[in-house]
C-alpha positions in Angstrom: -53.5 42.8 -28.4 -53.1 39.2 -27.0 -53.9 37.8 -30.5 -51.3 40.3 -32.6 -48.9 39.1 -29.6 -49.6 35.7 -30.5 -49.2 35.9 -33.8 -46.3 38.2 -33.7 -44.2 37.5 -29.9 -41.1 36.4 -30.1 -40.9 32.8 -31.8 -37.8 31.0 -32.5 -36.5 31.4 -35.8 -36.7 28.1 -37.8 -32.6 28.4 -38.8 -32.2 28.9 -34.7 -30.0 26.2 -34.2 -31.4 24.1 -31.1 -30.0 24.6 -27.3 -26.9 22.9 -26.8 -27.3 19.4 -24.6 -25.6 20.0 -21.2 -22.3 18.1 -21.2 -21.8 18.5 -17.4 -25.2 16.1 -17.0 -24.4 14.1 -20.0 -20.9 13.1 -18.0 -22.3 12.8 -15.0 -25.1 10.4 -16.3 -22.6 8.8 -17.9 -24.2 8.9 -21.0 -21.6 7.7 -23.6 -24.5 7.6 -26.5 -25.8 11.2 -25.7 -21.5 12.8 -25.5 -21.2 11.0 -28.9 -24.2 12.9 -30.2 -23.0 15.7 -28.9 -19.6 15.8 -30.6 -21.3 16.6 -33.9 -23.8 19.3 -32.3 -23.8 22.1 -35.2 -21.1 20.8 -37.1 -22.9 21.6 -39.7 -25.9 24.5 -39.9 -28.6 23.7 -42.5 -26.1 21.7 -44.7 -24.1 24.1 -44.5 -20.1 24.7 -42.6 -21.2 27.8 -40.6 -19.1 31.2 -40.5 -16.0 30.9 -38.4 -17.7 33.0 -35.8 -20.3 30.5 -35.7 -17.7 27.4 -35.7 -16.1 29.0 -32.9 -19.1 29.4 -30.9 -20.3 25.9 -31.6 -17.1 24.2 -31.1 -16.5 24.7 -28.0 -20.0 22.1 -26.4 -18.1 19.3 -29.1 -14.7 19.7 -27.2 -16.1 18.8 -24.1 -17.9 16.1 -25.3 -14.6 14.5 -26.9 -13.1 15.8 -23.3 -16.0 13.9 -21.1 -15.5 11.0 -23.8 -12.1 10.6 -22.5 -12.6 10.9 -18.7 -15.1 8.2 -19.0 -12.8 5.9 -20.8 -15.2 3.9 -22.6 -14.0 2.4 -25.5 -17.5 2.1 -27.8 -16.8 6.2 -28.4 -13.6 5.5 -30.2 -15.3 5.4 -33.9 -17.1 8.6 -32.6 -13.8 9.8 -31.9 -11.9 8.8 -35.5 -14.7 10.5 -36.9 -14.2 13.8 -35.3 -10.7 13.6 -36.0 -11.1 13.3 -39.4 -14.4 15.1 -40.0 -14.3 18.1 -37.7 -13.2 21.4 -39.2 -12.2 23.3 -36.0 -9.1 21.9 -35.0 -9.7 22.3 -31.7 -12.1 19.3 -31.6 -9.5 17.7 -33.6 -7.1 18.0 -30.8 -9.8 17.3 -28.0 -10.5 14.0 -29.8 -6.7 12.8 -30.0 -6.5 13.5 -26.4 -9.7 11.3 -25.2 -8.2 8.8 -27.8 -4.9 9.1 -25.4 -6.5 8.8 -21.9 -9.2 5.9 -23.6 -5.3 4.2 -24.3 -6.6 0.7 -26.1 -4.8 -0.4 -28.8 -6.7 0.8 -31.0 -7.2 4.1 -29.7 -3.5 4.5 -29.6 -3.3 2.9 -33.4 -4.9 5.9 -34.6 -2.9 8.6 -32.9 0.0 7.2 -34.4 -1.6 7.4 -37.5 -2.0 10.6 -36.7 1.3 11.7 -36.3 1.8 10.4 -40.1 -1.3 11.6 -41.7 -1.2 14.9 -40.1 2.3 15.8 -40.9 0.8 19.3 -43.4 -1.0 20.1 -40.2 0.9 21.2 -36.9 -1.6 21.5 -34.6 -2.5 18.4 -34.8 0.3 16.6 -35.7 2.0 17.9 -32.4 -0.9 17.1 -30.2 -0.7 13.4 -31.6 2.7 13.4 -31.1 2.4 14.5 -27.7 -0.5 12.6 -26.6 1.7 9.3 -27.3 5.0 11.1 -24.9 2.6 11.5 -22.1 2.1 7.7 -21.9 5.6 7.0 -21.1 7.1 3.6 -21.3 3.8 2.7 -23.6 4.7 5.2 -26.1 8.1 3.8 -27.3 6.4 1.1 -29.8 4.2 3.7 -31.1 6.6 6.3 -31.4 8.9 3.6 -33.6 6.0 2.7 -35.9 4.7 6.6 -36.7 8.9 6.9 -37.2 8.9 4.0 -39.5 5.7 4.8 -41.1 6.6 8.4 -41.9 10.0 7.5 -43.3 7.7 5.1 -45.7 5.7 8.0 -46.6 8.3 10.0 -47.9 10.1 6.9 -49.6 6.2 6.2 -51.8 5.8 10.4 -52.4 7.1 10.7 -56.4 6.4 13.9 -57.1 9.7 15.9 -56.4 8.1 19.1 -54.5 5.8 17.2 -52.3 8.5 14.8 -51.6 10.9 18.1 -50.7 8.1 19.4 -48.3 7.5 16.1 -46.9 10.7 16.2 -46.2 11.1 19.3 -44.3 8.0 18.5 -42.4 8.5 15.4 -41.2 12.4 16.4 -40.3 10.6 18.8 -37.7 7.9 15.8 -36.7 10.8 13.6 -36.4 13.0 15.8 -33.6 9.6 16.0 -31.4 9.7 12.4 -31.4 13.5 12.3 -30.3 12.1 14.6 -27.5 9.7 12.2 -26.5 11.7 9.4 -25.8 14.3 11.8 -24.1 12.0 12.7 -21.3 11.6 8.8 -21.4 14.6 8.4 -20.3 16.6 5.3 -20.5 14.0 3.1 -21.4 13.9 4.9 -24.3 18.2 4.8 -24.9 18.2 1.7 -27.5 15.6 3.3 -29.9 17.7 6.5 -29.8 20.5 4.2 -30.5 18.3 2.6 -33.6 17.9 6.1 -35.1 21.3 7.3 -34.0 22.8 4.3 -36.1 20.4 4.4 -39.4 21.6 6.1 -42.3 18.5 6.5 -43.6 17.3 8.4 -41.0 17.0 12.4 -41.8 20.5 14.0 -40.5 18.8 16.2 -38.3 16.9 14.0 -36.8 19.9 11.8 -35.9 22.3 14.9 -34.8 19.1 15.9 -31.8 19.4 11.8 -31.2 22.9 12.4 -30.4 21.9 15.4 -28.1 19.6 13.1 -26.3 21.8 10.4 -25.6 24.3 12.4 -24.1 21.7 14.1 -21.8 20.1 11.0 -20.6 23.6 9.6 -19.7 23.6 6.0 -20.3 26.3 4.0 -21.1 24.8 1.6 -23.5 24.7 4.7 -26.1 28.6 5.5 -25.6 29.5 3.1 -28.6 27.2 4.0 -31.0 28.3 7.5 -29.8 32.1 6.7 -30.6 31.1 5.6 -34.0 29.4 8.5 -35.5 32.8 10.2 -35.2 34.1 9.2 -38.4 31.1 10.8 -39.8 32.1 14.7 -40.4 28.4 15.5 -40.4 27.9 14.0 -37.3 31.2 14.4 -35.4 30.8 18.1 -33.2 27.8 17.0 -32.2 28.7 13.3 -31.4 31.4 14.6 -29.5 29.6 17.2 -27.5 26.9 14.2 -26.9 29.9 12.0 -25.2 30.9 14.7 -23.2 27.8 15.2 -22.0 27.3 11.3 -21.3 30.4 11.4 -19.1 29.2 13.7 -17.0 26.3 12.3 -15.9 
């Protein structure tokens, strides 16, 4: 009986993926090399992309690597990071990664958030995460919040193909107005970039009308000229109007 046990016990199955590392010891060990290895643990099973239940289930030991990646701060797990962000098909990791990227906060940590916020415009989740990871940082976020504004208007100035350019459009209109929101709850350190984007022409209506909205909430009086001046403008005018009265009373 001992020998049929032995040649028939339980065994694991050679497609058993192995145990999952223990992220709690990896952090507490510090082990920035081990949390990187982790953050492609079953990312793929066999060569393959496993079943969603699977992806799920796997998922969840690379977010807290990307998570204990970020509470450690140490900069060498950025590429690990990009990679993650760009490779990982559960965009939950994808998310985890762009927030260790935000509390890691080197330049070029923050360089690819803001990318981010460009690149992941067809991609909500993520795109919003970027966008807010960069709000959280305050004062720090202004000049990347400019650049992913500057470098999404690019995007849709290079797309040539009408319908994509029409999409990108409508996309980036909504990506846009989160970034006004940012640098509202910024406050007036924020004021002459609203101002900038108040004042461009180029800039997508929309996006300028919830600039108005801002300015008026956060009440300085730097923005009351540029206010005054979208008045000629009849797309611009009730809400320009509503945006000075709301400056006035603050």
């Amino acid at each position: 009986m001992d020998y049929l046990r032995s040649l028939f016990g339980k065994k694991q199955h050679p497609l058993t993926p192995p145990a999952p590392p223990s992220i709690t010891e990896l952090k507490n060990n510090r082990d920035v090399d081990g949390l990187i290895r982790a953050l492609t643990y079953n990312q793929y099973v066999n060569g393959r992309v496993p079943e969603w239940g699977e992806a799920l289930g796997y998922s969840k030991f690379r977010c807290e690597a990307a998570e204990a990646l970020g509470e450690i701060g140490d900069p060498s797990a950025i590429e690990a990071l990009v990679s993650s962000l760009e490779k990982d098909y559960v965009p939950d990791v994808q998310i985890a990664a762009i927030f260790a990227l935000e509390k890691i906060g080197t330049v070029s940590a923050l360089d690819t958030i803001v990318d981010a916020v460009v690149n992941w415009v067809f991609n909500p989740p993520i795109h919003t995460a970027a966008i807010s990871a960069l709000g959280r940082l305050g004062e720090l976020s202004i000049k990347p919040l400019i650049i992913a504004l500057e470098n999404g208007a690019g995007r849709i100035e290079s797309e040539k193909e009408d319908y994509l350019r029409s999409e990108l459009i409508r996309r980036w209109e909504y990506a846009s107005e989160r970034i006004v929101v940012a640098f509202e709850k910024i406050g007036n350190s924020a004021v002459l970039p609203l101002v900038a984007i108040l004042q461009s022409e180029s800039t997508l209506t929309r996006t300028r009308l919830v600039a108005a909205t801002a300015l008026g909430r956060i009440g300085d009086e730097r923005a009351l000229a540029s206010l005054q001046g979208i008045l000629t403008d009849e797309r611009l005018r009730k809400v320009g109007e509503e945006a000075i009265i709301l400056l006035n009373k603050e």
